[in-house]
C-alpha positions in Angstrom: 92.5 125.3 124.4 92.3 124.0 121.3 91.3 120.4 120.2 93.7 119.1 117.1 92.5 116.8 114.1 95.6 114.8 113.5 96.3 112.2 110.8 99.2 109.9 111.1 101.3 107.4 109.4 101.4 103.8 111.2 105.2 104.1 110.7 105.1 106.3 113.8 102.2 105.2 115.8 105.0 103.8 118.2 106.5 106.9 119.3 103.6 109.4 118.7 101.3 107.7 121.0 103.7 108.0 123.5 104.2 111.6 122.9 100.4 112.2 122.7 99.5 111.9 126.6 103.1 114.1 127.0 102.0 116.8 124.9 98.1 117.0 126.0 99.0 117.5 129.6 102.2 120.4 128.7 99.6 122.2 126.6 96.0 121.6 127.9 95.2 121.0 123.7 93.6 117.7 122.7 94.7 115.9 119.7 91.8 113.5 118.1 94.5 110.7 116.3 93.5 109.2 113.1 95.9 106.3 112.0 96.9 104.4 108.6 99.4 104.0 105.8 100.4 107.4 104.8 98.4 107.0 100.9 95.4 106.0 103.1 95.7 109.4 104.5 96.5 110.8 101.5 93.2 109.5 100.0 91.2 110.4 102.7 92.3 114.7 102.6 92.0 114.4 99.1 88.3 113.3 99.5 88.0 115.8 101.2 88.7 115.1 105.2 89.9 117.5 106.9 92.9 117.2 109.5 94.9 120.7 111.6 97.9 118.5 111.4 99.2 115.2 109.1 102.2 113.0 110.0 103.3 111.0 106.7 105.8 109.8 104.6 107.8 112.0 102.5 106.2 111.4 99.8 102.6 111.9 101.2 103.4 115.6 102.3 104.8 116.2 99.0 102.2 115.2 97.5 99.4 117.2 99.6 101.8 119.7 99.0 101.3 119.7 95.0 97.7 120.0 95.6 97.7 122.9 97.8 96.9 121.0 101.1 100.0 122.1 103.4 100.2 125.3 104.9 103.7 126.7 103.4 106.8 126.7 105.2 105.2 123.9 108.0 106.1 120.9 107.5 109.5 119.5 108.9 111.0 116.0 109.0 111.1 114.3 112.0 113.0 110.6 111.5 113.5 108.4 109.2 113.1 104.3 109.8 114.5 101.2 107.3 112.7 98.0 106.6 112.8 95.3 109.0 112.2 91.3 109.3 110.7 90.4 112.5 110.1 86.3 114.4 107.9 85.8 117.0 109.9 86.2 119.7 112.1 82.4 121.1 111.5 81.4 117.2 114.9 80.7 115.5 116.2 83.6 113.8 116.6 83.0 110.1 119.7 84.0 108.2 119.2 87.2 106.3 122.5 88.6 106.3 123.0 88.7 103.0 120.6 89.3 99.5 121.2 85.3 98.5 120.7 84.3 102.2 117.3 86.6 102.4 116.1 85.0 99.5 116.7 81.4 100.9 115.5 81.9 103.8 112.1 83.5 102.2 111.9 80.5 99.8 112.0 77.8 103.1 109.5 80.2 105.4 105.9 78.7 105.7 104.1 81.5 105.6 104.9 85.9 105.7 103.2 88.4 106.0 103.7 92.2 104.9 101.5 95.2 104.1 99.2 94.4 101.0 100.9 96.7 97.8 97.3 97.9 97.3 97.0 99.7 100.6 99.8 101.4 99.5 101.7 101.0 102.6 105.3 101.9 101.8 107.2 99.2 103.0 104.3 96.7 101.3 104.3 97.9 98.3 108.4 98.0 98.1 108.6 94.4 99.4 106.2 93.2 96.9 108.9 95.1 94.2 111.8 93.0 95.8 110.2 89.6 95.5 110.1 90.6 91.8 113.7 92.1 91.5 114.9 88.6 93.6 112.6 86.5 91.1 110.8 84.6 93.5 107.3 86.7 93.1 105.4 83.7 92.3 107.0 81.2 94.3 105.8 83.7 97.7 102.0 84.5 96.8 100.7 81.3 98.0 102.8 81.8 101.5 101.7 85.9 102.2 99.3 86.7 104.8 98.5 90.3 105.0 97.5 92.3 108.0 94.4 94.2 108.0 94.6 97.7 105.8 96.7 100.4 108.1 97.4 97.0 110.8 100.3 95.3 111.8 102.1 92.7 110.1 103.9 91.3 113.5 100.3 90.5 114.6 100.1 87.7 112.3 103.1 86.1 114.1 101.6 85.7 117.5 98.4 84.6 115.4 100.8 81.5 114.1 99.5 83.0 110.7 102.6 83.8 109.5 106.6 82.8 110.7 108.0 85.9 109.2 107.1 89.6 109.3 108.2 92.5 107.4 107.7 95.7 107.8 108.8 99.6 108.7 110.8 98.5 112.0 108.7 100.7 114.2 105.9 99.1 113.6 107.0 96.0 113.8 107.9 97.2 117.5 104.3 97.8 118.6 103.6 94.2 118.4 105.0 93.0 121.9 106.2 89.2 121.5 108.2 89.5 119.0 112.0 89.8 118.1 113.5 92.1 115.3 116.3 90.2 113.5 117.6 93.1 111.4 117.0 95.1 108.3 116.4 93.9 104.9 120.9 93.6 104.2 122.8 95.9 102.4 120.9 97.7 98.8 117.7 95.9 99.3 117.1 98.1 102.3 115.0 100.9 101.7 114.8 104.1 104.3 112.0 106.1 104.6 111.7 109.8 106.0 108.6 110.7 108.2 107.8 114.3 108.2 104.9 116.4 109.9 103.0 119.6 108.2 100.3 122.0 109.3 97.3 121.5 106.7 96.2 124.7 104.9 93.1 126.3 105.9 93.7 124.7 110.1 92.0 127.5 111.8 94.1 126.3 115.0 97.8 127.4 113.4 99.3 128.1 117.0 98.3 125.0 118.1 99.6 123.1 115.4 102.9 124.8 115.6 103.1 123.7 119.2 102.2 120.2 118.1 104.9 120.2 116.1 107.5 122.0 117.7 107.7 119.3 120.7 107.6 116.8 117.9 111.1 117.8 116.7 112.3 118.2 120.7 115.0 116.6 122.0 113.4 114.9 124.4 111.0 113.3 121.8 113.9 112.1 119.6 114.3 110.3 122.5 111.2 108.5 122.3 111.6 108.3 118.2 114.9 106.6 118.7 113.9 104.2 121.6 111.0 102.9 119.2 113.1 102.0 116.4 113.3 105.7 114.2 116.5 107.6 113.9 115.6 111.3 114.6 116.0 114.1 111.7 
């Protein structure tokens, strides 16, 4: 039996540590989970770390992928998840229902919180792009709190840190006590796609493959969907 390095996106800690125990006892293999924003990650294999399988963004496998890091033909997607606001849960729920009623809403909020840009976070570092594109950039720095690098931005709400959260919607699902009140409406929404690969040079490929392969099961789209993810 095999023991598996695996390093994984935040935007699908929800539904991957549920599968983890699942897997484990199906297969006897142990997986070692390393978690963070998906250019964390990225960072870290390009430094050199070394991982059997990654879970990331789009855009992070494609990117290991330039450099040579992913096995070919391995990685698949596996769901995909848009940008959500979140309240601590029994707070009013703020009117973001449209782009003009978003940006009102953020203008009256005491304090939010989102991923810092410079973790490189995806949702963050779009968000912080909206502020700019809705022109109120300035007016929001001195109300964002941000959550610890790779950590939770719902956190901050049971903290009374901040009143508003945004973030991928599953993660903003791992924080019990609070209440999703939608996604970012309409254009300003952005979706991304989560995706899983087999690095290149894993010595444990059949392991991997398994790893994967009940990844993209049915009964784990299950789980994906249930934790806020729209299966592939």
């Amino acid at each position: 039996m095999a023991e598996l390095d695996v390093y994984s996106t935040i935007g699908v800690r929800g539904p991957v540590e549920e599968l983890v125990p699942q897997f484990e006892k199906a297969s006897g293999h142990t997986l070692r989970m390393t978690w963070g924003t998906a250019p964390m990650l990225v960072k870290r294999i390009e430094g050199g770390d070394t991982a059997d399988v990654v879970i990331l963004s789009r855009a992070g496998i494609d990117g290991l992928r330039q450099l040579g890091r992913i096995a070919l033909g391995s990685d698949v997607a596996l769901a995909s998840s848009g940008v959500a606001l979140a309240v601590k849960a029994g707070a009013p729920t703020p009117d973001i229902s449209t782009p003009e009623a978003l940006t009102r809403t953020l203008l009256a909020v005491r304090a939010i919180s989102y991923s810092e840009p410079a973790a490189g976070g995806a949702s963050g570092v779009y968000f912080a792009k909206l502020l700019e594109r809705l022109g109120i950039a300035e007016a929001m720095q001195p109300k964002t709190k941000y959550p610890p690098a790779g950590g939770f931005a719902a956190r901050l709400l049971l903290t009374g840190e901040a009143d508003l959260a945004v973030q991928q919607k599953p993660e903003l699902m791992c924080v019990p006590g609070t209440e999703i009140i939608g996604f970012l409406p309409g254009e300003l929404n952005m979706v991304t796609v989560f995706a899983a690969a087999i690095t290149a040079g894993s010595a444990k490929v059949e392991a991997s493959k398994a790893l994967i392969a009940m990844l993209q099961s049915p009964q784990s789209a299950a789980v994906f969907r249930a934790k806020g993810l729209d299966p592939s």
